[in-house]
C-alpha positions, 0 to 999 in steps of 0.5 A, spaced: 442 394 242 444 388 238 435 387 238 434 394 235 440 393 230 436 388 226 429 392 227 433 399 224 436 394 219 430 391 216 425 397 218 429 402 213 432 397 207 428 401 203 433 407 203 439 406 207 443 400 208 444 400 217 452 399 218 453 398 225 450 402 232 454 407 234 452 409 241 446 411 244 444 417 247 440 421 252 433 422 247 436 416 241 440 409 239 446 412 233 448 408 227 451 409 220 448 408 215 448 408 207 444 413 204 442 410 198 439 416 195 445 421 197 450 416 195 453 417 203 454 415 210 449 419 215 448 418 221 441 415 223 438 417 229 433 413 232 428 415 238 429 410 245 423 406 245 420 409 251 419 416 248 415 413 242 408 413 245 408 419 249 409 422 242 404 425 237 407 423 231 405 429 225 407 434 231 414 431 231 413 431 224 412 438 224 417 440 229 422 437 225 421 440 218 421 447 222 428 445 224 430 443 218 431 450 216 438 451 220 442 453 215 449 454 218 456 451 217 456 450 225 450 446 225 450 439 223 443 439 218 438 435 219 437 431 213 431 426 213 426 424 218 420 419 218 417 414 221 417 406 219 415 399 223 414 403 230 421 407 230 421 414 229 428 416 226 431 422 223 438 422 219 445 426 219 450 427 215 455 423 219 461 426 222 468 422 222 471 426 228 471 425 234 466 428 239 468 433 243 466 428 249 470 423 247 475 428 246 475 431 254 474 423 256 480 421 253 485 428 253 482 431 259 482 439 260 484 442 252 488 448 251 485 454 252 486 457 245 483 451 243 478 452 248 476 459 246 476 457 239 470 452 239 466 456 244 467 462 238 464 456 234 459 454 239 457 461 239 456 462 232 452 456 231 447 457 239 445 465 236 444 462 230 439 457 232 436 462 237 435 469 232 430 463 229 426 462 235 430 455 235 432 453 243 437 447 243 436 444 250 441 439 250 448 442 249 453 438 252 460 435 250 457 429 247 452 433 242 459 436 238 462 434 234 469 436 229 469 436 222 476 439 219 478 444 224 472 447 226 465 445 231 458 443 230 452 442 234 448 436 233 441 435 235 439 442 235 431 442 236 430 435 238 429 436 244 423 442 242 420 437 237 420 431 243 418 436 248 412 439 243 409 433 241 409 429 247 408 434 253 404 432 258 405 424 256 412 426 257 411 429 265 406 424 266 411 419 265 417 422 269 421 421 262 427 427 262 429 431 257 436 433 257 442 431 261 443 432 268 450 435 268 450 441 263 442 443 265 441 449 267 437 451 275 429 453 270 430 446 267 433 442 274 426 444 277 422 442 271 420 447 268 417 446 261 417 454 258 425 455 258 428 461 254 434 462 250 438 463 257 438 455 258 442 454 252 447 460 255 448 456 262 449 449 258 454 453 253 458 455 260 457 448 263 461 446 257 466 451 257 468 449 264 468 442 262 473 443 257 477 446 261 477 443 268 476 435 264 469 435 268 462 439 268 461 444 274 457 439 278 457 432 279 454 427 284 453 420 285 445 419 283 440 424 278 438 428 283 444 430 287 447 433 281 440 437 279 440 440 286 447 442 286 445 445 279 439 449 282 444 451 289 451 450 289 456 455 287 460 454 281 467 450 283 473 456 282 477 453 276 482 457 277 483 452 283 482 446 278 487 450 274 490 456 276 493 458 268 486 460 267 484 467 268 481 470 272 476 474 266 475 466 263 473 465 270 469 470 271 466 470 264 464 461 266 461 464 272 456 469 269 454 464 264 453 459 270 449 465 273 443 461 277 437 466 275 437 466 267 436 473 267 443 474 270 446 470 265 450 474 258 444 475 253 447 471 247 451 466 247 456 471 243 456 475 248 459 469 253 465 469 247 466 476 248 466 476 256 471 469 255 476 473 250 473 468 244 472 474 239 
């Protein structure tokens, strides 16, 4: 990370003064930034470089542009996005909160009411994204973040954009999108033409993870935790934490339904099942 620091640091000096890295994630290298032109800290998102040949980069671009177009106080916007010396990057408003992994990692399952009331913000944010044809893909504790007392969803529509502009070099390459243990069964198999019911499946595995600690299916390799994604029953959580009740729990296994088509048909309607609403 220290190498693509000083790539990042010297490729964008033109308009952001690069800070430091602050993580990396399943599709990009993170760090803060200063927007010169903004007068703020954003977040720059910079593509992994094994993803930069399999992309054709006015596609990306235009998948981008489009997904500007969100406009929702639970979605974290998009505010910039380009290319330069190699790299393809796209800028965030930085959130100063943690996220809602770090928040299960270090604090373990969260209050149920606390629970409900992400997943109505969740919700919100997921319905808006799909009434605009906008499929997340990759929802997962890690892609939400806090600003004050309410959740955003970050990378809305990078997935797609990846995926749009580099299909077939991407399954030509064996590249993954998305990240294993919040995939839903249509993705574990590989299938590219997914719908609005994965984003559902991840929003239940989310829900899970938050209140158990963990995501309903892990495993010690990749492989292992998609087959369990496409064949395993779901672990009762009531067993995992009897205070959860058994509508929350049925609700989560509706969610966690392996065929899309038995999955609640919006992510509102999930909130409602839970008693988010």
């Amino acid at each position: 990370m220290r190498q693509l620091l000083s790539t990042v640091q010297s490729a964008l000096a033109h308009r952001y003064l690069v800070k430091r890295d602050v993580g990396r994630g399943s599709m990009a290298g993170v760090f803060l930034a200063w927007d010169h032109d903004r007068k703020c800290d954003v977040a720059i998102k910079v593509l992994r470089p094994e993803f930069g040949p399999t992309i054709i980069a006015e596609r990306f671009r235009r998948e981008i542009a489009f997904v500007t177009t969100l406009d929702h106080p639970n979605i974290l916007p998009i505010l910039d996005f380009g290319q330069a010396d190699g790299l393809t990057y796209f800028t965030m408003p930085f959130a100063h909160g943690d996220t809602l992994g770090s928040r299960i990692s270090k604090d373990g399952p969260l209050p149920i009411a606390e629970t409900l009331s992400i997943v109505r913000d969740l919700a919100a944010a997921i319905d808006h994204a799909h009434s605009k044809q906008i499929i997340h893909r990759d929802i997962k504790p890690q892609n939400v973040v806090f600003e004050e007392s309410h959740a955003m969803i970050c990378d809305f529509g990078i997935a797609r954009a990846l995926e749009s502009a580099g299909r077939e070099r991407l399954s030509s390459s064996g590249l993954v999108m998305g990240t294993p243990e919040y995939m839903s069964p249509e993705q574990a198999s590989g299938q590219w033409d997914i719908g609005q019911a994965t984003d559902i499946y991840a929003l239940g595995c989310v829900t899970y993870a938050m209140l158990a600690g963990a995501p309903p299916f892990s495993a010690a390799t990749t492989q292992a935790v998609l087959a369990r994604h496409l064949a395993a029953k779901v672990p009762s959580l009531r067993i995992v934490r009897p205070e959860v009740s058994q509508q929350i729990e049925r609700a989560v296994e509706h969610a966690l339904a392996k065929k899309p088509e038995e999955r609640p048909g919006s992510a509102t309607e999930l909130a409602e099942e839970l008693g988010a609403m």
